[in-house]
MDAnalysis code that builds the backbone (N, CA, C; Angstrom):
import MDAnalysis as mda
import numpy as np

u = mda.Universe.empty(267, n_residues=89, atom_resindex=np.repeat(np.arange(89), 3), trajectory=True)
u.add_TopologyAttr("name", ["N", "CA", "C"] * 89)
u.add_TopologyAttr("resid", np.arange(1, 90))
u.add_TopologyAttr("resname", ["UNK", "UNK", "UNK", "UNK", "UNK", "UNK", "UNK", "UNK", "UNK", "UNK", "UNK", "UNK", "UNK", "UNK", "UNK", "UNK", "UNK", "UNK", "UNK", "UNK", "UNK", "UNK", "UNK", "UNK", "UNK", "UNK", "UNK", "UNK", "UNK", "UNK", "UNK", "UNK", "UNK", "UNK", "UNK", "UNK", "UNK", "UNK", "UNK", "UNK", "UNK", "UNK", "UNK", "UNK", "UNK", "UNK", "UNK", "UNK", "UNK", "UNK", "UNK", "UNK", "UNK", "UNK", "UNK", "UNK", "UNK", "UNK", "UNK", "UNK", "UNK", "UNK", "UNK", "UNK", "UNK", "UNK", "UNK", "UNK", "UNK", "UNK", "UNK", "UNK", "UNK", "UNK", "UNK", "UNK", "UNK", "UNK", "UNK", "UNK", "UNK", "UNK", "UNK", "UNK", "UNK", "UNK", "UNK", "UNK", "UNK"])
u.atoms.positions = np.array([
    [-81.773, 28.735, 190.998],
    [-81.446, 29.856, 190.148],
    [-80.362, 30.688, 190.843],
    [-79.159, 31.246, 189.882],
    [-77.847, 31.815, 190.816],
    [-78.737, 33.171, 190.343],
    [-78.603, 33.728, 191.471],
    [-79.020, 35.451, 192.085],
    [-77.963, 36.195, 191.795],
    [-77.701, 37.043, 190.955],
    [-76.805, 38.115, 191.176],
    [-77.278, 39.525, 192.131],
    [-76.069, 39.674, 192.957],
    [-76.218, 41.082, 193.599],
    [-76.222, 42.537, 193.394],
    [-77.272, 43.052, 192.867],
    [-76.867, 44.750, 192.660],
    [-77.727, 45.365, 193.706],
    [-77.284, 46.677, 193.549],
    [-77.756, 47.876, 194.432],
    [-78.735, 48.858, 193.582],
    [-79.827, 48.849, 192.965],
    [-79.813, 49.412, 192.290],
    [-81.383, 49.972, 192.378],
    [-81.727, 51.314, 193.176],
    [-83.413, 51.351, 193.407],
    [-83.932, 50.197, 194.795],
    [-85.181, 49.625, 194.588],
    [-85.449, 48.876, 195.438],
    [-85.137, 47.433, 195.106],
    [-83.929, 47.384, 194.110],
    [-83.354, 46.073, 193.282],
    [-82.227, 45.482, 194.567],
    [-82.517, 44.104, 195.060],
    [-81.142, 43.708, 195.658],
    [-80.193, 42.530, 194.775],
    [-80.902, 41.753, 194.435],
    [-80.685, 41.033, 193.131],
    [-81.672, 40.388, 192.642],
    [-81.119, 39.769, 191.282],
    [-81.506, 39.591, 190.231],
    [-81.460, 38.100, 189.381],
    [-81.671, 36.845, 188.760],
    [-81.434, 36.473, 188.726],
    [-82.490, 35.620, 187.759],
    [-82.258, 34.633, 187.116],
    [-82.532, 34.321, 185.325],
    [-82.287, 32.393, 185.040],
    [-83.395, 32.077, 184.689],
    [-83.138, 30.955, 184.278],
    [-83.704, 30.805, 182.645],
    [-83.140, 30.702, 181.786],
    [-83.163, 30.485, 180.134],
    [-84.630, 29.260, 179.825],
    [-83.800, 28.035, 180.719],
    [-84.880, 27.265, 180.452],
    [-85.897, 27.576, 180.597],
    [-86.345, 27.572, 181.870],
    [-87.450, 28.026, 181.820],
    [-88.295, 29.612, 181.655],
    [-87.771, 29.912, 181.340],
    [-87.865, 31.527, 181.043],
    [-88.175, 32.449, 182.266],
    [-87.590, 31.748, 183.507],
    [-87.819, 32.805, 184.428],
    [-86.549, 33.571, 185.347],
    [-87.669, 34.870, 185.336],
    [-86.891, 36.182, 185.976],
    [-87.340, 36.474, 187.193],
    [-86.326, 36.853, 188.418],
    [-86.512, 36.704, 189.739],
    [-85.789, 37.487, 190.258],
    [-86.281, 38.328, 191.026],
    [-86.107, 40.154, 191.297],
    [-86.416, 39.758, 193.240],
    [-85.531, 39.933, 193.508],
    [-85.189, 40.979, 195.121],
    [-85.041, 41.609, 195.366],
    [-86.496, 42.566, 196.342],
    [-86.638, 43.794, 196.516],
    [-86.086, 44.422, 197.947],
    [-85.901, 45.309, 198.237],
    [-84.891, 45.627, 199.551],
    [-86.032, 45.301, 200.163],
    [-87.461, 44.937, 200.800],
    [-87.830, 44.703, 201.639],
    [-88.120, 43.430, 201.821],
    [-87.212, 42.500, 201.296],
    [-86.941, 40.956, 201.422],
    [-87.928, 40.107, 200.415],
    [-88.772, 40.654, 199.543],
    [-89.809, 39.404, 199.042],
    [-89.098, 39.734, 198.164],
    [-89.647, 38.580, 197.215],
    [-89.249, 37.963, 196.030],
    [-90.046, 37.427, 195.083],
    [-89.948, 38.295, 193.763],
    [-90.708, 38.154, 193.146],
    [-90.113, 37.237, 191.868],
    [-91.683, 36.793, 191.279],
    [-90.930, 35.546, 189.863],
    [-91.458, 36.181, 188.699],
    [-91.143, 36.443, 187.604],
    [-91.700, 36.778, 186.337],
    [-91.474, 35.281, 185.046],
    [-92.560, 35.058, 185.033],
    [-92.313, 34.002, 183.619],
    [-92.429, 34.320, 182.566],
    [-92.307, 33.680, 181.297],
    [-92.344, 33.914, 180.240],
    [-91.385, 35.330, 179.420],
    [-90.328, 35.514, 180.405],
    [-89.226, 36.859, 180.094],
    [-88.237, 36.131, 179.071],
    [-88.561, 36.703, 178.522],
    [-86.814, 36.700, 177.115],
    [-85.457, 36.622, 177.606],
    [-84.665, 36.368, 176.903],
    [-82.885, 36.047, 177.360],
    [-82.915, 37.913, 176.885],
    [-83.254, 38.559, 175.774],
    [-82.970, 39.621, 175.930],
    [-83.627, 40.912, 176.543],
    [-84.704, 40.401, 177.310],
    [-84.908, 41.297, 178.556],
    [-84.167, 41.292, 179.416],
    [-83.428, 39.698, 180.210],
    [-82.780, 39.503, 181.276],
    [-81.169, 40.417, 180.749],
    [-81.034, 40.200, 179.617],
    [-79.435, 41.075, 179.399],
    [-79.728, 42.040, 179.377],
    [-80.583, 43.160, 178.927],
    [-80.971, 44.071, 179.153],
    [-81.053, 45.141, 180.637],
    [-81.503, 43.760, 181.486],
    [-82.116, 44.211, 182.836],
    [-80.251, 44.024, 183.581],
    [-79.856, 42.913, 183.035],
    [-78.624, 42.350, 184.112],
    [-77.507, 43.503, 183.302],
    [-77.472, 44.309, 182.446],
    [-76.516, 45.240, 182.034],
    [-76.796, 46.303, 182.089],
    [-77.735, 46.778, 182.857],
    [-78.088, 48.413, 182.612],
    [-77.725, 48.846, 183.328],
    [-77.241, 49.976, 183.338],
    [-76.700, 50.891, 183.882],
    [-77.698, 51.629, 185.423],
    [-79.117, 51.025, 184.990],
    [-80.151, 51.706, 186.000],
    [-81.147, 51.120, 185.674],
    [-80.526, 49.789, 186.589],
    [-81.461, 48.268, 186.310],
    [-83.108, 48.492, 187.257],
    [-82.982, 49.783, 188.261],
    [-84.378, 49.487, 188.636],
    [-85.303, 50.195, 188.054],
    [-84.750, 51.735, 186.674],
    [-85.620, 51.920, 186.076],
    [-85.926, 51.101, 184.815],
    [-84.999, 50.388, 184.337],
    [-85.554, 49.476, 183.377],
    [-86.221, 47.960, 183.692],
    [-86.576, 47.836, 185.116],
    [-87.304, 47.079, 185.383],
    [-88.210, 47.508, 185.582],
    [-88.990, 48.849, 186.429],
    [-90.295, 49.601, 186.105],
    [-90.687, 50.050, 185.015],
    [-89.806, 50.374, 183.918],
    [-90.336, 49.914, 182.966],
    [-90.938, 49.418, 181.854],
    [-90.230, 47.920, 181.744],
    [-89.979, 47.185, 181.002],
    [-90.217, 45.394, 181.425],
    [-90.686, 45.626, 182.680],
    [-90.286, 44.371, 183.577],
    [-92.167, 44.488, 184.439],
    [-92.344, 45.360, 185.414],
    [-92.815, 45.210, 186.700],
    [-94.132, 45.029, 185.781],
    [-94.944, 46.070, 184.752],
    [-96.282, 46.384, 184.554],
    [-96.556, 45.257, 183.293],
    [-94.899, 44.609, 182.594],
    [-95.766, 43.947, 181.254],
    [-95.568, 42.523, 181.792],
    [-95.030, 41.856, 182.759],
    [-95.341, 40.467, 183.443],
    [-95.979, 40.253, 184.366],
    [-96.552, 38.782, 184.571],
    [-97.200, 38.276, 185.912],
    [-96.554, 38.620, 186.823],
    [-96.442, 39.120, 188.027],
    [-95.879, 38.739, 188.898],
    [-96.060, 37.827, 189.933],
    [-95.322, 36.914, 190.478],
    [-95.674, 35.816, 191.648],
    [-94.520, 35.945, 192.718],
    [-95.200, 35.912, 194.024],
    [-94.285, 36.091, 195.218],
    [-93.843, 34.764, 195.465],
    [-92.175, 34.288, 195.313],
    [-92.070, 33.130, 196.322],
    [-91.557, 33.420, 197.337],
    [-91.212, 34.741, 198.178],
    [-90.977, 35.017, 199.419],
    [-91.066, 36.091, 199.886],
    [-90.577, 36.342, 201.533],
    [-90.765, 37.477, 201.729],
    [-92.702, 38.718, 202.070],
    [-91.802, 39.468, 202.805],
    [-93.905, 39.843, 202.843],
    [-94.068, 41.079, 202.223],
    [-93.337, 41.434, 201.457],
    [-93.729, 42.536, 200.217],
    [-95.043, 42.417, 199.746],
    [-95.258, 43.626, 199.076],
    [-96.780, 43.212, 198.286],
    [-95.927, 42.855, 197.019],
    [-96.707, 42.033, 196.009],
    [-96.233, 41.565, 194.923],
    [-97.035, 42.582, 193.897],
    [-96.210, 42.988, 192.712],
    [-96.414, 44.426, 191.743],
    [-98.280, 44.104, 191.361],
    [-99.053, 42.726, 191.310],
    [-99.935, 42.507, 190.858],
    [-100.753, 42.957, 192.364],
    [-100.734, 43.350, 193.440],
    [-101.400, 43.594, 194.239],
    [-102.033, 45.131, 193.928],
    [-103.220, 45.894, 195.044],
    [-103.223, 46.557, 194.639],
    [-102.207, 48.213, 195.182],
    [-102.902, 48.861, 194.650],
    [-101.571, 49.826, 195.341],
    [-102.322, 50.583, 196.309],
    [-101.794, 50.763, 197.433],
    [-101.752, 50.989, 198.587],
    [-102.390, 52.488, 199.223],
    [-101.693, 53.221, 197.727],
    [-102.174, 54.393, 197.877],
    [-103.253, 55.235, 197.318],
    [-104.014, 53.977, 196.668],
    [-105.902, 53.696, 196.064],
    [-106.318, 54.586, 197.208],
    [-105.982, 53.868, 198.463],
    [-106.682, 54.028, 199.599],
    [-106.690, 55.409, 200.162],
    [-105.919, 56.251, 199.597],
    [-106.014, 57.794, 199.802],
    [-107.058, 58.893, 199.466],
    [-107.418, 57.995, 198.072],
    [-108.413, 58.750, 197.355],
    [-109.725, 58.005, 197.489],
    [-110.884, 58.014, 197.370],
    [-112.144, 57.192, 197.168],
    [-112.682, 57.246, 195.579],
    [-113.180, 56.340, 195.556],
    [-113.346, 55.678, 193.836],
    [-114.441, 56.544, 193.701],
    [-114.967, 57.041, 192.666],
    [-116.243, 57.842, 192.113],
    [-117.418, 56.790, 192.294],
])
C-alpha cells in the first residue's frame, strides 16, 4: 500500500487500498494502524481535508476496527489509559 505523507495532529501518513477496502494511518509514535471495510469516500475525504487528524477522530478512529500492524502504540480499540485515573463505581 503507497503511504502518503502529512503532518497533520498525531497523523504521519496515510494511505488506502480500494480493493480491498483498507485504510492505514501512521501515528507520530511509530505504530500503525489498519482500518477495514472504509469507503473510497471516506479515504478522499480523510486524504483532502484540510484537518485530516480531526476528521479522522471523528469519522475514522471510533466507527472502525482498528488493527495494529506495527509499531508499539496502543491501537484506538485498546483501553484508554486514563480509565486508570479514576476507579469504576
Amino acid at each position: 500500500m503507497e503511504m502518503k505523507k502529512i503532518n497533520s495532529g498525531k497523523l504521519r501518513a496515510i494511505g488506502y487500498d480500494s480493493r480491498s477496502r483498507q485504510l492505514q494511518v501512521q501515528l507520530d509514535d511509530g505504530s500503525t494502524l489498519q482500518y477495514g471495510g472504509v469507503g473510497a469516500e471516506v479515504w478522499q475525504r480523510l486524504s483532502n481535508s484540510g484537518a485530516a487528524w480531526s476528521y479522522y477522530r471523528d469519522n475514522i478512529e471510533d466507527e472502525f476496527t482498528a488493527q495494529r500492524v506495527s509499531g508499539s502504540g496502543r491501537a484506538a480499540t485498546s483501553p484508554d489509559p486514563l480509565d486508570d485515573l479514576w476507579p469504576k463505581a
